[in-house]
N, C-alpha and C positions, 0 to 999 in steps of 0.2 A: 550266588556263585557265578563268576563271571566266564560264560561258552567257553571261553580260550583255555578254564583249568579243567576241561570237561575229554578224560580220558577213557582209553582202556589199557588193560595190558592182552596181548594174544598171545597164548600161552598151550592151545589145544592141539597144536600138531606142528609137523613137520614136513616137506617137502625136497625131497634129495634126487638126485637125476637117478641114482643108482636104482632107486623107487619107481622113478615115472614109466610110464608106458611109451613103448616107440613110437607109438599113434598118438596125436592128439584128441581124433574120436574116442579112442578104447579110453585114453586120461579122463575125458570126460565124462564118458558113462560112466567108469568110476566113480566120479564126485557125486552126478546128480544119482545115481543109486545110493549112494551113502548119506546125501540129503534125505532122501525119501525114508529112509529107514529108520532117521532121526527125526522125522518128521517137522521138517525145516517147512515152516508158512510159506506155501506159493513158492515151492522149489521150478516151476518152469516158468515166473515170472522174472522177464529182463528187461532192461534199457534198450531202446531201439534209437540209436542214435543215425542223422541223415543231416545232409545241409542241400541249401536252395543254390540255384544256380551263380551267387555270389560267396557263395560259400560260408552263411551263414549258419550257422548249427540249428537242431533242435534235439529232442530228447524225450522221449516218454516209454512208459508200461508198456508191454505185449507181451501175449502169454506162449513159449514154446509149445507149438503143436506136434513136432515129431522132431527127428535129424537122424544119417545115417552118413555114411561117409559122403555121401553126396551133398549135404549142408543139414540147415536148421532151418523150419517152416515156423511161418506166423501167417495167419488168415487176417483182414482188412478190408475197409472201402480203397478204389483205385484212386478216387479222385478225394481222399482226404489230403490232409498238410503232407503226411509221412510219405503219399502214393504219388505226390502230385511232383514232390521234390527227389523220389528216387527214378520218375520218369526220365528227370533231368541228369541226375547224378547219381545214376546206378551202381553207389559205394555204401555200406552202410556198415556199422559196428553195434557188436552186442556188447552187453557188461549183465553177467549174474552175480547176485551177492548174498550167497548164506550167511547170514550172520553168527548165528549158533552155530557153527562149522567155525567161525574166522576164517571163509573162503570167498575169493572173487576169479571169477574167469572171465577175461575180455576175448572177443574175437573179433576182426575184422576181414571184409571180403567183398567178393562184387553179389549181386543180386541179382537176377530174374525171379521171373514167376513160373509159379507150377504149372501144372495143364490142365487142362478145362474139365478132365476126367478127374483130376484130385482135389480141384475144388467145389464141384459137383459133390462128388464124395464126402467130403466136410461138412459143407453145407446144410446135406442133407441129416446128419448124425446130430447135430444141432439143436434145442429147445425150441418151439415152433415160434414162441416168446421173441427168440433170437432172430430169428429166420425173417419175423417181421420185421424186427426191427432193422433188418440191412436193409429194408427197403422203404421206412420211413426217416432213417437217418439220413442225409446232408451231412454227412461229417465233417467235423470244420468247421464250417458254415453259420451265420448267426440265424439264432432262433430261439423262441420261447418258449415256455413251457406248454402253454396251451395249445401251443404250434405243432409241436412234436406229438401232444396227445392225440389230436385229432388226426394228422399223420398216420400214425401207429393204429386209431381208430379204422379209418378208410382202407391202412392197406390189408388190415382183418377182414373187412367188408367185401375185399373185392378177390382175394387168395385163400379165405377158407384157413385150414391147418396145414395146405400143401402147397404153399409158394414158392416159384420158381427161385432158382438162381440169380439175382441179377448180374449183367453185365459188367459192372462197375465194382463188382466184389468177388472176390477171391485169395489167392494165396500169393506167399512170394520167398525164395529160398536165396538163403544169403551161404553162399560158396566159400569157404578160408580160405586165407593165403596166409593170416597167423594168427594165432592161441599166446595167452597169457593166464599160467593157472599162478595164483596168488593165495599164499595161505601165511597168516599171521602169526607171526614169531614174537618173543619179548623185547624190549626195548626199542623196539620199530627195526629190527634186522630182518624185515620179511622175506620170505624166500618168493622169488619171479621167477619162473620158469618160462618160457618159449618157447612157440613151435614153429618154423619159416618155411616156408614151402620154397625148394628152390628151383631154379632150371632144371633140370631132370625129375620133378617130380616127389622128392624125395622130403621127409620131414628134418630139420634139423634142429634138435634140443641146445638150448642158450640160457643163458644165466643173466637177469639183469640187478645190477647195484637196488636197494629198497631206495 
């Protein structure tokens, strides 16, 4: 069977303004508690989308650590691909995609980082596994297997089970200025909902064409 006859139909819900929540947060929590409940695989796995200073894209996995009307946290090295090009171009966009729902929420927004106290705090909650490992990764970076082993070796060697924080790792919180909750309809008439943050602060719900 040739990719291109390879469908679905989405047929599992519906998305009406009259429904949506005034908040784009409260909309949200909605889905991802309703993920969870369904037990949607890797419901706080997203798309971390970033470009480099010519405005090249990239695009990978990261897993949501928290969000509250203040943004959405993901933990990192600073000086990865993701860290090294939001230094630059402090814009990034999510994308979540439940599948088993027939849902996508995209956001986009400006980024900073957390504070040295909440990523301390992460850090520390962490597998000690882990912990080393921020501090034998080079993220990025070429290297081999036997590289990283011994890496990961030394840095057990020399921080025990209580390694500090490093420098180069910690958190970073992507701010909205807009939401896209996408839920699969039949025929490809899916409903796009929008959130726009406008001068005054205020949320405004919008409808886009599927």
């Amino acid at each position: 069977m040739s990719i291109a006859n390879l469908r679905q139909s989405y047929e599992k819900g519906v998305l009406l303004e009259k429904d949506a929540k005034d908040s784009p947060f409260e909309q949200f929590s909605l889905w991802f508690e309703q993920a969870r409940e369904q037990k949607v695989p890797e419901p706080t796995a997203m798309t971390l989308a970033t470009a480099n200073a010519q405005g090249r894209p990239s695009a990978r996995i990261v897993l949501l650590k928290g969000f509250d009307s203040s943004g959405f946290v993901f933990y990192t090295n600073y000086l990865s691909r993701k860290g090294q090009e939001l230094a630059v171009q402090p814009w990034a966009s999510l994308l979540f995609f439940w599948q088993p729902l027939e849902r996508q929420v995209r956001i986009e927004g400006v980024i900073e980082k957390v504070s040295v106290q909440d990523s301390d705090a992460y850090y520390q909650s962490r597998p000690v596994g882990s912990r080393i490992g921020a501090w034998a990764s080079a993220q990025s970076q070429p290297v081999t297997c036997e590289a990283l082993e011994a890496s990961a070796k030394a840095m057990q060697d020399k921080y025990g089970d209580t390694p500090p924080r490093p420098d180069h790792w910690g958190g970073y919180r992507i701010k909205p200025l807009s939401f896209e909750f996408w839920q699969g309809r039949p025929s490809r008439l899916h409903d796009r909902l929008t959130y726009e943050l406008d001068e005054s602060g205020q949320w405004k719900i919008g409808r886009l064409s599927p």
